[in-house]
MIDOSE-1310 file (N, C-alpha, C; in nm, 2 decimals, decimal comma, always signed):
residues 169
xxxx	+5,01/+7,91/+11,59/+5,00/+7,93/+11,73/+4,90/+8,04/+11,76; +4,79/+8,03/+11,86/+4,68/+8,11/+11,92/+4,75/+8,26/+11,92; +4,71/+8,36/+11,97/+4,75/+8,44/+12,05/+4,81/+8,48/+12,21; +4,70/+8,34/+12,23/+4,69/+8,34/+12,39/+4,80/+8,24/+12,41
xxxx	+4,85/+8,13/+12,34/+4,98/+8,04/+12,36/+5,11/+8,15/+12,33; +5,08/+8,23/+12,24/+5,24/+8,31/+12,20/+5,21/+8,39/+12,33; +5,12/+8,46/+12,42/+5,13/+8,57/+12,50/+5,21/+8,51/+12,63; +5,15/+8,35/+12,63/+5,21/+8,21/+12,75/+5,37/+8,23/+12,71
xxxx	+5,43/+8,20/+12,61/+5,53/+8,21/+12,57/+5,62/+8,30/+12,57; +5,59/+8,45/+12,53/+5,60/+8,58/+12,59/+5,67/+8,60/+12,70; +5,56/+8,56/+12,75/+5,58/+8,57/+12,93/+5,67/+8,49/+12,95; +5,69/+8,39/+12,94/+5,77/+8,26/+13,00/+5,95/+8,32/+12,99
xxxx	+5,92/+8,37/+12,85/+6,05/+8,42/+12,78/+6,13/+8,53/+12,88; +5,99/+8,65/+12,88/+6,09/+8,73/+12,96/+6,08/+8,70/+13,08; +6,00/+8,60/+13,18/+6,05/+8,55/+13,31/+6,20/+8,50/+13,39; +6,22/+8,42/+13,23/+6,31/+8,33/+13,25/+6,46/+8,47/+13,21
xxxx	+6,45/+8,58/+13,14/+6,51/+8,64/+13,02/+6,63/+8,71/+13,19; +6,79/+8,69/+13,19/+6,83/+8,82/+13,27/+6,89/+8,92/+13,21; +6,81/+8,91/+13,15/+6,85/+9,09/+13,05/+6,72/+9,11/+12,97; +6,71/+9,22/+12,97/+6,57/+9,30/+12,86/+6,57/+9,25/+12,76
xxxx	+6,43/+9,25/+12,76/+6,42/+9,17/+12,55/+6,33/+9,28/+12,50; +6,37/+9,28/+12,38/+6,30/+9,39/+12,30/+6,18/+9,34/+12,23; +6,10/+9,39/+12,15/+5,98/+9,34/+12,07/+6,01/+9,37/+12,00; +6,14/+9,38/+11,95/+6,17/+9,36/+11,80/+6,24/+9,17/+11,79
xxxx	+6,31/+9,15/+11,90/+6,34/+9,02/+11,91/+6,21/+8,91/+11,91; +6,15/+8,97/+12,05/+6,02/+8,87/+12,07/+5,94/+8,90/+11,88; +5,94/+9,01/+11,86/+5,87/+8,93/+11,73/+5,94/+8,87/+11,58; +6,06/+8,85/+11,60/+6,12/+8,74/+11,51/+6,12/+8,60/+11,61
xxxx	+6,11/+8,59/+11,74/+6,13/+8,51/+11,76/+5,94/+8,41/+11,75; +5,85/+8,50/+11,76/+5,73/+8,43/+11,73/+5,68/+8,42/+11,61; +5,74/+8,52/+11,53/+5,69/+8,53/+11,37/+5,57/+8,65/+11,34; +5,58/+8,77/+11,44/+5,43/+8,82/+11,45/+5,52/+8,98/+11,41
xxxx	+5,46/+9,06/+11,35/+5,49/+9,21/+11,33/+5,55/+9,28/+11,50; +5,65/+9,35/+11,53/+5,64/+9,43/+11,63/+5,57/+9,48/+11,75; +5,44/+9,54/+11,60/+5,31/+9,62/+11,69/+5,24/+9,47/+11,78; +5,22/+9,35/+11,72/+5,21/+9,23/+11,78/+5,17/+9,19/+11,91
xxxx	+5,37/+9,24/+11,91/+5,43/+9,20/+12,02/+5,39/+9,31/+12,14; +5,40/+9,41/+12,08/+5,32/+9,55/+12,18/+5,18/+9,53/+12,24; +5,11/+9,50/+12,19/+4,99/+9,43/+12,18/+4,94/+9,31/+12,29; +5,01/+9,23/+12,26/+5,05/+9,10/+12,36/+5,10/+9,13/+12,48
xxxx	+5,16/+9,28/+12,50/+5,24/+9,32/+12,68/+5,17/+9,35/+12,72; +5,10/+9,47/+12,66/+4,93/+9,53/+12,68/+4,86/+9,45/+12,76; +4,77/+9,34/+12,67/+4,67/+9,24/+12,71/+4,73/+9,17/+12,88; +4,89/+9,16/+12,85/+4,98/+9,02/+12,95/+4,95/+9,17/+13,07
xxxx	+4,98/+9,25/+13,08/+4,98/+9,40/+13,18/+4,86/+9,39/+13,24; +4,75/+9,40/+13,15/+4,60/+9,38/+13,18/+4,55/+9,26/+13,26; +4,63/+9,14/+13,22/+4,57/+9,04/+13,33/+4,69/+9,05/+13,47; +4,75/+9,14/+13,48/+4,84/+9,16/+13,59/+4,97/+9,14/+13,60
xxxx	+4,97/+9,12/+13,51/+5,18/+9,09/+13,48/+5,22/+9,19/+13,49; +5,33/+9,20/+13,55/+5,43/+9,30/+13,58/+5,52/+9,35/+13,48; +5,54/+9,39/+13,38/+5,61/+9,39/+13,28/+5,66/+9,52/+13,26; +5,79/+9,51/+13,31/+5,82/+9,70/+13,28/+5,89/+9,68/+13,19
xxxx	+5,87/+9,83/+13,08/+5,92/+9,92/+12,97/+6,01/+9,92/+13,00; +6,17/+9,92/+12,98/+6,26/+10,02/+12,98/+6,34/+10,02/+12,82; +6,44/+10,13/+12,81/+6,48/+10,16/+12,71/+6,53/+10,04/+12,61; +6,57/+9,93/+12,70/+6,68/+9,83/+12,65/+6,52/+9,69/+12,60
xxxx	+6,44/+9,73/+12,66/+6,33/+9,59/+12,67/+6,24/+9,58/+12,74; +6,17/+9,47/+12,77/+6,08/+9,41/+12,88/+6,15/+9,34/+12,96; +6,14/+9,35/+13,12/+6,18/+9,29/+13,20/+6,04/+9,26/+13,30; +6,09/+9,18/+13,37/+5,98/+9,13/+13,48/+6,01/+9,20/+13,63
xxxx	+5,92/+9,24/+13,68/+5,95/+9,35/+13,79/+5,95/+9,22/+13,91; +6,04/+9,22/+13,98/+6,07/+9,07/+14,02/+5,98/+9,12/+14,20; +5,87/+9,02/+14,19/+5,76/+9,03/+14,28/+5,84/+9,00/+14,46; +5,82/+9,06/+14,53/+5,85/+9,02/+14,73/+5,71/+9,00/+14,73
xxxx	+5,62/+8,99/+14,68/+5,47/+8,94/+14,76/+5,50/+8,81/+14,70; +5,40/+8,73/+14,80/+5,41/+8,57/+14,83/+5,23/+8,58/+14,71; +5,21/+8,42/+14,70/+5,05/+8,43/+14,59/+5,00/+8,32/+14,62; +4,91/+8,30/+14,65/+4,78/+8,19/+14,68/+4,69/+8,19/+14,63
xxxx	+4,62/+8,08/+14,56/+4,48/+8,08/+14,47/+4,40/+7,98/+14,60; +4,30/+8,10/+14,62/+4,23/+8,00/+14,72/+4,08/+7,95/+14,63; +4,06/+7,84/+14,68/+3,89/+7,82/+14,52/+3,80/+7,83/+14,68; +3,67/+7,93/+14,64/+3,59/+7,97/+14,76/+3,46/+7,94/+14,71
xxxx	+3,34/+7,96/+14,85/+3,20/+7,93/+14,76/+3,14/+8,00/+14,90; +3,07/+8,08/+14,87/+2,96/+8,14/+14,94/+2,84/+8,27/+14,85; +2,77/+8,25/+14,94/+2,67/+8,37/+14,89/+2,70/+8,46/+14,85; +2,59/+8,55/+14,72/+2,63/+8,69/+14,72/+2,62/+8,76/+14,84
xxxx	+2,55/+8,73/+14,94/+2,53/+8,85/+15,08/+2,65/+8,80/+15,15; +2,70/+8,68/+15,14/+2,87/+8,70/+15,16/+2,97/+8,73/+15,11; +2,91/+8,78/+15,03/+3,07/+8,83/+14,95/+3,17/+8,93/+15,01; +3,10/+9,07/+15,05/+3,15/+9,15/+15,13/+3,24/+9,13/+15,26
xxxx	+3,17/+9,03/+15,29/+3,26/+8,94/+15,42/+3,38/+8,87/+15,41; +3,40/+8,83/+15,26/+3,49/+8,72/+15,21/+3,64/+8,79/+15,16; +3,58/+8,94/+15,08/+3,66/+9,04/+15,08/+3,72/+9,09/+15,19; +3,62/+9,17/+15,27/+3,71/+9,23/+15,40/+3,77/+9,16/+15,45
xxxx	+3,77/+9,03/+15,49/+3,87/+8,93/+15,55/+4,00/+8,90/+15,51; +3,99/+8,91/+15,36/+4,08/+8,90/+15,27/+4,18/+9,06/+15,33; +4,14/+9,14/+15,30/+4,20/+9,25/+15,28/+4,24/+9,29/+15,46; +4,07/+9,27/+15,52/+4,21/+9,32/+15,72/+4,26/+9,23/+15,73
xxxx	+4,36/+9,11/+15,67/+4,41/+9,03/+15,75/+4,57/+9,07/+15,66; +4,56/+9,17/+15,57/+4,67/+9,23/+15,53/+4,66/+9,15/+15,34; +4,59/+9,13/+15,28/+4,59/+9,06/+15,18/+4,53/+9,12/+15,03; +4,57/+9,11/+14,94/+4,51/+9,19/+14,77/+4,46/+9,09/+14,72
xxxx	+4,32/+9,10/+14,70/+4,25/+9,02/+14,56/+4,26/+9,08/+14,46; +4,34/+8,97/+14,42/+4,44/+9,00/+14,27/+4,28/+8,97/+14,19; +4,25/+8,88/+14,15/+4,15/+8,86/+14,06/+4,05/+8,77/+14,13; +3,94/+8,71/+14,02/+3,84/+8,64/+14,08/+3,86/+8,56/+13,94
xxxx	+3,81/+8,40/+13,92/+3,84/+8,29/+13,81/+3,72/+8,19/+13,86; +3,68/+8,13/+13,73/+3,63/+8,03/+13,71/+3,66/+7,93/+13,65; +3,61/+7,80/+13,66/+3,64/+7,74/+13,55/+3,53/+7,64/+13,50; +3,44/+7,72/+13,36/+3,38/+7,66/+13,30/+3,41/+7,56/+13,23
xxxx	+3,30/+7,46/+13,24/+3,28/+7,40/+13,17/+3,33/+7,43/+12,99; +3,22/+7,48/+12,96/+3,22/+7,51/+12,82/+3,33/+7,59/+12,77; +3,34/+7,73/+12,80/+3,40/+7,84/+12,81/+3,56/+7,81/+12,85; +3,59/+7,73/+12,95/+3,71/+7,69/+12,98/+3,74/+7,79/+13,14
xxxx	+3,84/+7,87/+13,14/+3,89/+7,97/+13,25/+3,83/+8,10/+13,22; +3,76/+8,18/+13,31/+3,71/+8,28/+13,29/+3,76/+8,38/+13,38; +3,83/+8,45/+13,35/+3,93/+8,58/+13,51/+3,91/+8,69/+13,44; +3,86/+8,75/+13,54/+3,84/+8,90/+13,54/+3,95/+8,99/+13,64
xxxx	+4,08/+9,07/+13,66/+4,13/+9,12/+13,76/+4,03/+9,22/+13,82; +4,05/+9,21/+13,96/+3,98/+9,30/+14,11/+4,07/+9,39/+14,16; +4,23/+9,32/+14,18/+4,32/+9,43/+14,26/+4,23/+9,50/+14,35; +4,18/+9,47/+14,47/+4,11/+9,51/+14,61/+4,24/+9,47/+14,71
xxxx	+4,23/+9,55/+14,80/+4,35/+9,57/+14,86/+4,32/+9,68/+15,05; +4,14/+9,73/+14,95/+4,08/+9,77/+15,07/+3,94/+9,77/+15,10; +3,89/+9,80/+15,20/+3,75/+9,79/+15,23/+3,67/+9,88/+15,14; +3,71/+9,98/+15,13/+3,73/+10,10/+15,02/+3,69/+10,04/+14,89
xxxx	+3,75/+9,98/+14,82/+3,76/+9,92/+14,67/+3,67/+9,78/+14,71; +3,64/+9,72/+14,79/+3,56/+9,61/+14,83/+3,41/+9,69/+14,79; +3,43/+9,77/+14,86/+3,27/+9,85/+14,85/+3,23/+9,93/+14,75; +3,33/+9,94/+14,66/+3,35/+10,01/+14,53/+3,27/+9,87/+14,46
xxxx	+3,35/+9,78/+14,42/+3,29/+9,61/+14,38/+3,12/+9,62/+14,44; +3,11/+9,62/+14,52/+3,01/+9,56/+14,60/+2,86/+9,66/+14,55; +2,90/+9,80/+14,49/+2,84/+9,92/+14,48/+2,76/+9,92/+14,35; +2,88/+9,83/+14,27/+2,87/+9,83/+14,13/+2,76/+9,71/+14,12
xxxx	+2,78/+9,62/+14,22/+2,71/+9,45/+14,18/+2,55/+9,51/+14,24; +2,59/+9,56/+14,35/+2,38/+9,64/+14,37/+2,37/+9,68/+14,27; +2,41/+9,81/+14,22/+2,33/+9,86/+14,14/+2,32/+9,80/+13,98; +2,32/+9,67/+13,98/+2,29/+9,62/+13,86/+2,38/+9,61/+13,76
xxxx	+2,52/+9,65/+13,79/+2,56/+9,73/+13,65/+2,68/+9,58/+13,65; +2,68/+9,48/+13,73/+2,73/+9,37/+13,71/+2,71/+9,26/+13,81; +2,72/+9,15/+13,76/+2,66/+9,02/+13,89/+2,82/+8,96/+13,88; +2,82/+8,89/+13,99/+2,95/+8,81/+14,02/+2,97/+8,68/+13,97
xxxx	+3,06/+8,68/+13,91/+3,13/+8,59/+13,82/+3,09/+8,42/+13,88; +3,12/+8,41/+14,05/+3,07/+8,29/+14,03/+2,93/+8,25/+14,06; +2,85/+8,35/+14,03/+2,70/+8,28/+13,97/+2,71/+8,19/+13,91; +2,76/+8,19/+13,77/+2,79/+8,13/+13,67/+2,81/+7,95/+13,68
xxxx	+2,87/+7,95/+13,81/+2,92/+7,82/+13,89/+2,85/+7,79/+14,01; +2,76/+7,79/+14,02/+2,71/+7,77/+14,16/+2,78/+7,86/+14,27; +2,84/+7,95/+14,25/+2,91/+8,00/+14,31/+3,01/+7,97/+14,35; +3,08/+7,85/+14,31/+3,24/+7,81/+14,32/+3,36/+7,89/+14,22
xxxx	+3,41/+7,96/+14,30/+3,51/+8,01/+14,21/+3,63/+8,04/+14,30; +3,74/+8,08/+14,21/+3,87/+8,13/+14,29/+3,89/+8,30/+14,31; +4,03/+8,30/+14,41/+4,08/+8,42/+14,37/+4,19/+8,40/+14,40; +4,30/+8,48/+14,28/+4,44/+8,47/+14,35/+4,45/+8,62/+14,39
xxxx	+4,59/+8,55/+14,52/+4,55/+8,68/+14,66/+4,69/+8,64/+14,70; +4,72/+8,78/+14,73/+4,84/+8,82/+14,75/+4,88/+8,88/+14,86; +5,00/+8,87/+14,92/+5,06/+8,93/+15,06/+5,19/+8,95/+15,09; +5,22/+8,98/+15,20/+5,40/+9,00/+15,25/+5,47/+8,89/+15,28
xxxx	+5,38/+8,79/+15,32/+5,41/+8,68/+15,32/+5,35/+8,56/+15,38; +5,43/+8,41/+15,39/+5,30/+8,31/+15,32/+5,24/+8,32/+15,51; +5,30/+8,39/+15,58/+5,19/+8,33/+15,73/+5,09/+8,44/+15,69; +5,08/+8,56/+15,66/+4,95/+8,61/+15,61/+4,87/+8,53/+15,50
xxxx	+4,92/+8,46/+15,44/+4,84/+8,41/+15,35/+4,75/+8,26/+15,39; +4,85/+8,20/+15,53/+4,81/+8,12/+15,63/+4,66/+8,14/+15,69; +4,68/+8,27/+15,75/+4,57/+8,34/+15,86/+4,46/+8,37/+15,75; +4,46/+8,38/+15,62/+4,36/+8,42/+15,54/+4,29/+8,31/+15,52
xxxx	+4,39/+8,19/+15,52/+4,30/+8,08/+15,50/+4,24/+8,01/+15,56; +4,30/+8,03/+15,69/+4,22/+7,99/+15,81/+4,07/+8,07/+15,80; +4,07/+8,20/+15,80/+3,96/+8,31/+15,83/+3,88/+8,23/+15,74; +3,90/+8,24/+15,59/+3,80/+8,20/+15,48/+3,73/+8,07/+15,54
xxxx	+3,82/+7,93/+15,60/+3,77/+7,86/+15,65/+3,60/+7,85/+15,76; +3,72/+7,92/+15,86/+3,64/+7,95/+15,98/+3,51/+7,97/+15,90; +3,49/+8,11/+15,83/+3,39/+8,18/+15,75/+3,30/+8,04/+15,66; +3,33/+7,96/+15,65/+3,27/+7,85/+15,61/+3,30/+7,85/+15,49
xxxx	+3,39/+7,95/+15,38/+3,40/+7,97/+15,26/+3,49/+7,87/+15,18; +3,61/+7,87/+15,26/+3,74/+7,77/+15,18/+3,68/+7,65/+15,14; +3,67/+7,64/+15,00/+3,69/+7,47/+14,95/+3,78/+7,39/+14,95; +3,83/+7,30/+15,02/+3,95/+7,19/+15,06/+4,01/+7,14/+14,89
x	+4,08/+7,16/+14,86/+4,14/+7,10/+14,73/+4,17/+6,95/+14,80
């Protein structure tokens, strides 16, 4: 088994789990050392999983935000616009995804949440020190985006539309 299928696994485990699971369990239950399993919460934390420590185990911090993956396409000189809309209409870009060809899914987490951290992103792609992920795609790419609930996530979709950005699945 990959790493990335036992981390799928992982997760699934303690989603479903209503009681703490330890990484001493998770790692007899996958076959991997302890530190492994420590390792794997890490990486799962890092692509945004909620995963809290406590004494007894891992538990899942049980989400009130609602989640939409919208797949979008516009310009770099629109980017800025595609964010702030996202964010004043009350909304967090969780991440930004592709999906290569070759490579397969490509996600980087953003957690932007403000105009603030939009322009932080925006600050970093001028000055060279990174280009946006969906160059790579013609510029077709997603984000999953989060809110209080699904009519904000409504009004976002409308906006992105309006904005000419939303791709119709």
């Amino acid at each position: 088994m990959s790493g990335e299928e036992r981390r799928s696994k992982i997760l699934k485990y303690i989603s479903e789990s209503a009681e703490p699971v330890s990484a001493t369990l998770l790692a007899g239950e996958y076959g991997v050392s302890r530190q492994a399993v420590v390792q794997d919460i890490a990486l799962l934390r890092a692509l945004g999983h909620n995963i809290i420590s406590t004494h007894r185990g891992y538990v899942m911090e049980k989400m009130s935000r609602h989640v939409r993956i919208f797949k979008v396409r516009h310009s770099d000189e629109e980017l800025v616009a595609e964010l702030y809309s996202i964010v004043d209409l009350g909304g967090m870009v969780e991440d930004v995804f592709i999906n290569h060809k070759a490579y397969g899914r490509v996600q980087a987490p953003l957690n932007i949440n403000s105009r603030r951290k939009a322009d932080e992103l925006m600050e970093m792609i001028r000055s060279g020190k990174s280009s946006p992920l969906k160059n790579i795609t013609s510029d077709y790419h997603y984000h999953t985006v989060t809110a209080d609930s699904e009519g904000i996530l409504d009004e976002i979709g409308e906006k992105l539309k309006e904005l000419g950005f939303l791709i119709e699945k």
